[in-house]
Short mmCIF file of the C-alpha atoms (twelve columns), coordinates in Angstrom:
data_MODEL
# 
_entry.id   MODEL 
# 
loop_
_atom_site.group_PDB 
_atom_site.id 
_atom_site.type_symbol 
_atom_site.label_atom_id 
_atom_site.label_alt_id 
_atom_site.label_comp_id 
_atom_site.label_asym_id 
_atom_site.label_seq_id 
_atom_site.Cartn_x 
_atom_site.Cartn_y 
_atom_site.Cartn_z 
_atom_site.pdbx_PDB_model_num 
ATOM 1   C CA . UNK A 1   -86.797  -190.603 115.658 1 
ATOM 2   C CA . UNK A 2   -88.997  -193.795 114.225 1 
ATOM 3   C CA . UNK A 3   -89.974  -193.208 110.517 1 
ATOM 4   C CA . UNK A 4   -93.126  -193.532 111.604 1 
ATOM 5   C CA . UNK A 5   -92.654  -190.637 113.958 1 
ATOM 6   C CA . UNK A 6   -91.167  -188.973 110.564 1 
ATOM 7   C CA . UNK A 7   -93.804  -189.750 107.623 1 
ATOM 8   C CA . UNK A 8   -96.433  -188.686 110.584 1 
ATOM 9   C CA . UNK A 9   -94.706  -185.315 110.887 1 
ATOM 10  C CA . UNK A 10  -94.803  -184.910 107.116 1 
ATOM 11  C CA . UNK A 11  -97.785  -185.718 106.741 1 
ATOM 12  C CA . UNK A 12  -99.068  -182.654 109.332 1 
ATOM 13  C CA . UNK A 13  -96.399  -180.541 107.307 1 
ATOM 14  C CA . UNK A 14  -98.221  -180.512 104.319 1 
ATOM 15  C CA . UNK A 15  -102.159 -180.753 105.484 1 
ATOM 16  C CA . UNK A 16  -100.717 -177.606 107.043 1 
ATOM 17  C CA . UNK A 17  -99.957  -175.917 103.995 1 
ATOM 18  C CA . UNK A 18  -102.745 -177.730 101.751 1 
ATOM 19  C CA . UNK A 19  -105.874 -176.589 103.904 1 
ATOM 20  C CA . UNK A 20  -105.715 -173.276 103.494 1 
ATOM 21  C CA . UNK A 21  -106.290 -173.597 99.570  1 
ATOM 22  C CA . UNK A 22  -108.450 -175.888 100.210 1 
ATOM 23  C CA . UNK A 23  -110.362 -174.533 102.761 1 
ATOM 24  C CA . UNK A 24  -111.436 -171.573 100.805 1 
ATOM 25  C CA . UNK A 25  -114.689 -172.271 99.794  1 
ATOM 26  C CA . UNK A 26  -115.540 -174.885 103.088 1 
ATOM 27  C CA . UNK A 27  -117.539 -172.706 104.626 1 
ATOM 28  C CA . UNK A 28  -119.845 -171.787 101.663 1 
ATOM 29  C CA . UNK A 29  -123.047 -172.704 101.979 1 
ATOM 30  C CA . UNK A 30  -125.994 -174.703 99.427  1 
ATOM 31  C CA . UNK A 31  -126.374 -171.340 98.007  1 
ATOM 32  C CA . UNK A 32  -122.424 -170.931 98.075  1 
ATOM 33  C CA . UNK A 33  -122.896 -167.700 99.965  1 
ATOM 34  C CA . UNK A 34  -120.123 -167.492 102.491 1 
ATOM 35  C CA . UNK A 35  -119.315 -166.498 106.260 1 
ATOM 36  C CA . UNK A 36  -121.083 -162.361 106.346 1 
ATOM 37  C CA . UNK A 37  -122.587 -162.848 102.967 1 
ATOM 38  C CA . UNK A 38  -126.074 -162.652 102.247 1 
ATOM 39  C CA . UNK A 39  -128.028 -163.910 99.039  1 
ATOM 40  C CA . UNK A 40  -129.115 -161.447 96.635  1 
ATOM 41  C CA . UNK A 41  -130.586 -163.940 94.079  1 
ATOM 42  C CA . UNK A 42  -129.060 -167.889 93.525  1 
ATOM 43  C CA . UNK A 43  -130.984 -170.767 91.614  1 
ATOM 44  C CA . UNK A 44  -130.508 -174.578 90.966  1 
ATOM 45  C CA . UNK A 45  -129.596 -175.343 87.892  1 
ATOM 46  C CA . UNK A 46  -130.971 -178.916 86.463  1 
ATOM 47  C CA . UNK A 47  -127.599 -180.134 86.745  1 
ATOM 48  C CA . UNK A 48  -127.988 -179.527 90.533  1 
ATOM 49  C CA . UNK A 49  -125.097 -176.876 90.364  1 
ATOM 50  C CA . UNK A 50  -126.075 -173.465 92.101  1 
ATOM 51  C CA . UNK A 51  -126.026 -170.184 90.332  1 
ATOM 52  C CA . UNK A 52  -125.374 -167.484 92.918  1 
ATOM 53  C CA . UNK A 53  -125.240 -163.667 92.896  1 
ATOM 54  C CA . UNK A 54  -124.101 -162.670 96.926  1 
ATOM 55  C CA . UNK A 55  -123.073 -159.458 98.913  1 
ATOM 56  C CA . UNK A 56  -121.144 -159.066 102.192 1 
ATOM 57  C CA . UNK A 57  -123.403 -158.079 104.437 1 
ATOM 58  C CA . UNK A 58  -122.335 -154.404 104.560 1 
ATOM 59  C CA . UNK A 59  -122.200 -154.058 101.128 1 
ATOM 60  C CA . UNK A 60  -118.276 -154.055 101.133 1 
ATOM 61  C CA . UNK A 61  -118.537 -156.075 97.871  1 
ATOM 62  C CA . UNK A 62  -120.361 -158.066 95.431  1 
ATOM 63  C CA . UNK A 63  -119.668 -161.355 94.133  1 
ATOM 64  C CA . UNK A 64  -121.221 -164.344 91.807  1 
ATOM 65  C CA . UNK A 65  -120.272 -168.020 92.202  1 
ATOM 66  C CA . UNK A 66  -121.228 -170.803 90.491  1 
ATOM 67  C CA . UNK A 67  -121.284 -174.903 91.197  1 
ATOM 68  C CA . UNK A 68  -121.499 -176.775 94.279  1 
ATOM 69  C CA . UNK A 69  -121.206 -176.320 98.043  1 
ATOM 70  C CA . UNK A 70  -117.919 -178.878 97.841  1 
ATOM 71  C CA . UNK A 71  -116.610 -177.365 93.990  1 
ATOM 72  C CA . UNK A 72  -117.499 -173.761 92.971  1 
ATOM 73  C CA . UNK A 73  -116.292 -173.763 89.378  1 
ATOM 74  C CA . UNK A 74  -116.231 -169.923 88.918  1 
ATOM 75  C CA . UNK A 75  -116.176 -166.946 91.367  1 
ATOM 76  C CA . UNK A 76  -116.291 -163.449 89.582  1 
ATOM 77  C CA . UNK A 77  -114.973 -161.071 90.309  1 
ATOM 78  C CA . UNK A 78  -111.639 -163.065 91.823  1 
ATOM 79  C CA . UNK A 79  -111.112 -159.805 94.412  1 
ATOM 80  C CA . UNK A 80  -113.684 -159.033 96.713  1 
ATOM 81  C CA . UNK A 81  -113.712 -155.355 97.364  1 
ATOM 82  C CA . UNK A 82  -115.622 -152.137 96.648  1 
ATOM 83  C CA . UNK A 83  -114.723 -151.987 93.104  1 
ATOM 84  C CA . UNK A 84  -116.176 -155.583 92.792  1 
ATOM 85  C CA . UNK A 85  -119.610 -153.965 92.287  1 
ATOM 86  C CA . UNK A 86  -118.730 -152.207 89.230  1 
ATOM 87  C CA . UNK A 87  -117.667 -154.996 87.202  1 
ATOM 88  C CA . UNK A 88  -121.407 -155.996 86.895  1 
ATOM 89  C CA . UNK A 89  -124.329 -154.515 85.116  1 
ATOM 90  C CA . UNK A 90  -127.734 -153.862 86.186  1 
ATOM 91  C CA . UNK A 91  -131.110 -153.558 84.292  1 
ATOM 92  C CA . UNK A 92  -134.492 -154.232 85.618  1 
ATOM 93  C CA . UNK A 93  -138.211 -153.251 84.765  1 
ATOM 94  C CA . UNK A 94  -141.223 -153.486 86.876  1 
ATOM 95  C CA . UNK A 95  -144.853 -152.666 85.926  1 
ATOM 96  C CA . UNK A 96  -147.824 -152.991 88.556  1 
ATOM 97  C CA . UNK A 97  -151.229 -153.014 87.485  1 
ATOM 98  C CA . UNK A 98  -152.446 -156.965 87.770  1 
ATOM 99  C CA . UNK A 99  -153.583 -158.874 84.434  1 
ATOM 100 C CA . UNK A 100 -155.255 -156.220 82.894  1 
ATOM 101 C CA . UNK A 101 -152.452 -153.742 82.935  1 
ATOM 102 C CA . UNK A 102 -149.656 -156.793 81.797  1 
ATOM 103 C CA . UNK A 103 -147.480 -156.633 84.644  1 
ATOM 104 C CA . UNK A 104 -144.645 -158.296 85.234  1 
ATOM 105 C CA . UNK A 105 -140.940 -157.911 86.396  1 
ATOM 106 C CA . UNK A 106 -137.565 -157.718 84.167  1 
ATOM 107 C CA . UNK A 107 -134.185 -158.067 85.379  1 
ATOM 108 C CA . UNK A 108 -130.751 -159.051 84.454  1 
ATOM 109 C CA . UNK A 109 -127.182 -158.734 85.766  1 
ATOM 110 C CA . UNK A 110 -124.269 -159.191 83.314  1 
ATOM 111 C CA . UNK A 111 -120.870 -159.083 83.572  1 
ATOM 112 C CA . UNK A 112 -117.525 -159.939 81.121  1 
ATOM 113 C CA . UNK A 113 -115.159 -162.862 82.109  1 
ATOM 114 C CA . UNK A 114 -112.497 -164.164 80.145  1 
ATOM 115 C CA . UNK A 115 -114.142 -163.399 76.605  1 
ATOM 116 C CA . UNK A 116 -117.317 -164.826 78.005  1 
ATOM 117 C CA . UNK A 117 -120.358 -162.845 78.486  1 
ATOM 118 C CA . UNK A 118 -122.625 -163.797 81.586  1 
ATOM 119 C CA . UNK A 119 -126.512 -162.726 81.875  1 
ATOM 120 C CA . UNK A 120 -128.454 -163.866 85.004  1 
ATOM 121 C CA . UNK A 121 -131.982 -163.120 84.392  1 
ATOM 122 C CA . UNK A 122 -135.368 -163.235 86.499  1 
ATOM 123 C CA . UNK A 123 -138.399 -162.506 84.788  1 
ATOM 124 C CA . UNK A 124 -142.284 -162.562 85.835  1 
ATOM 125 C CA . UNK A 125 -145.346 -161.584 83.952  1 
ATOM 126 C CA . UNK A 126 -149.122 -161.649 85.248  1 
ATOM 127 C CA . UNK A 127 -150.942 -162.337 81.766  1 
ATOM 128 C CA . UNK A 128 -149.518 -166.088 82.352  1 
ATOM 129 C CA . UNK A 129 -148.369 -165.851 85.740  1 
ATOM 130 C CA . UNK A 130 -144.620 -167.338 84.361  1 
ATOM 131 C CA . UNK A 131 -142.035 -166.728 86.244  1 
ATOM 132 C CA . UNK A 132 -138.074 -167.880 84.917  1 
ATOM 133 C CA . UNK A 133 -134.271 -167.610 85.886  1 
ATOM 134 C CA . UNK A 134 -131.459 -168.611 84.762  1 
ATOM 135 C CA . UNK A 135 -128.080 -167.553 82.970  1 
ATOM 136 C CA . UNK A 136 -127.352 -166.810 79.502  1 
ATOM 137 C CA . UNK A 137 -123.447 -167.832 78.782  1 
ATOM 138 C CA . UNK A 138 -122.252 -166.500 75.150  1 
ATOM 139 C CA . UNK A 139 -118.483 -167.723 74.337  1 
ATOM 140 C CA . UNK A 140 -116.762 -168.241 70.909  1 
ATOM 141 C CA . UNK A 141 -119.850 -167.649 68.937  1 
ATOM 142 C CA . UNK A 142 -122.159 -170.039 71.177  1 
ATOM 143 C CA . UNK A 143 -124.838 -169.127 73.599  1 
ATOM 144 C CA . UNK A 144 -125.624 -171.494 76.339  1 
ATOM 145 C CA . UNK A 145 -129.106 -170.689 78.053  1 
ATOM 146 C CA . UNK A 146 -129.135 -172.688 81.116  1 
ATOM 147 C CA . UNK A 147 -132.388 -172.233 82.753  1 
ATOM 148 C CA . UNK A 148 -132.796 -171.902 86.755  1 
ATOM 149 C CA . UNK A 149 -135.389 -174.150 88.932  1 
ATOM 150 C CA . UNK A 150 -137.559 -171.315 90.008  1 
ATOM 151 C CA . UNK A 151 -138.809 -173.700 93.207  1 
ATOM 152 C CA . UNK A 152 -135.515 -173.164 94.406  1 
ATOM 153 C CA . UNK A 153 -135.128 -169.461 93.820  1 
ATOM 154 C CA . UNK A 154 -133.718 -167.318 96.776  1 
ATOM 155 C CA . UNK A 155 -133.921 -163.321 96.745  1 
ATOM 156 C CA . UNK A 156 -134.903 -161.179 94.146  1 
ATOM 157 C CA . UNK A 157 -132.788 -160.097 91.569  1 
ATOM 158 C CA . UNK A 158 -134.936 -157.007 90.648  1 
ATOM 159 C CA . UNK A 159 -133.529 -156.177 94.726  1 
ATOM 160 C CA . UNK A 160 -130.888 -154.705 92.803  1 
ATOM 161 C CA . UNK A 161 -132.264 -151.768 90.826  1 
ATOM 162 C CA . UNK A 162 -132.289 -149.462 93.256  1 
ATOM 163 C CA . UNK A 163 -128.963 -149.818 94.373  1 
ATOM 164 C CA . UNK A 164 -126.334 -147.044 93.993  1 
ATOM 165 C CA . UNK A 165 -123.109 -149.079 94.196  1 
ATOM 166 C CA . UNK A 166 -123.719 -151.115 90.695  1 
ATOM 167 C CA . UNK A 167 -123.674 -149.669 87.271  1 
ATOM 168 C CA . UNK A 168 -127.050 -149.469 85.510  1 
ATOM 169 C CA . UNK A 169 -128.457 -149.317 81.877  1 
ATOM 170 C CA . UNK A 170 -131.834 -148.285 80.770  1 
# 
């Protein structure tokens, strides 16, 4: 055998065991919402990295992402099963009525990660017609708001507050 023939079959050898890892998040999409996933709510970010709250289509699981379609810097929670949906936390508000009455929409999903506390929030009121997203990030004493493109908003985050699966608070 040439050692051509040799550094070409090493070469196969390890994209063999390297594309699995890598492949992981390949098939996510813009919104970083993978193969049977659907978006429940995802934003850009200014930094043009994509804030993403997604469920399997079934509702097997719910999962948040955030970063790019080629580098997702977090995914929480790491395991993607049924218990995934109660490591989040739901609370939402809506109030009809138009201008006069002051309506508008609340709602916000947080969840704990290594001694950081997330906060994605969507919020709409009719006395101004303003409508924001984005996520709140507190960590060692700092708070990071980074706010959300609302142009590029997809779903509804308030979607959630009738769901059974995730844990609520008034």
């Amino acid at each position: 055998m040439s050692q051509l023939q040799i550094t070409y079959k090493k070469y196969l050898l390890l994209l063999y065991f390297l594309l699995p890892g890598i492949g992981a998040f390949a098939q996510l999409n813009n919104q970083l919402t993978g193969p049977g996933e659907e978006v429940v709510f995802a934003f850009q970010l200014k930094n043009k990295k994509w804030v993403s709250l997604c469920k399997e289509k079934t509702e097997k699981y719910i999962v948040y992402r955030m970063g790019t379609q080629n580098k997702v810097e977090l995914q929480y929670p790491a395991v993607l099963d049924s218990t995934s949906w109660q490591q989040f936390t739901f609370m939402g508000y809506s109030r009809g009525g138009g201008k006069q009455n002051a309506a508008m929409n609340v709602a916000f999903l947080r969840f704990t990660n290594n001694d950081a506390d997330y906060e994605i929030y969507e919020t709409w009121n009719a006395e101004d017609d303003k409508q924001q997203c984005g996520i709140t990030i507190k960590t060692g004493g700092k708070t990071i708001d980074a706010k959300g493109n609302v142009k590029s908003r997809k779903g509804y985050l308030l979607s959630m507050q009738h769901n059974q699966k995730i844990k609520t608070e008034e």
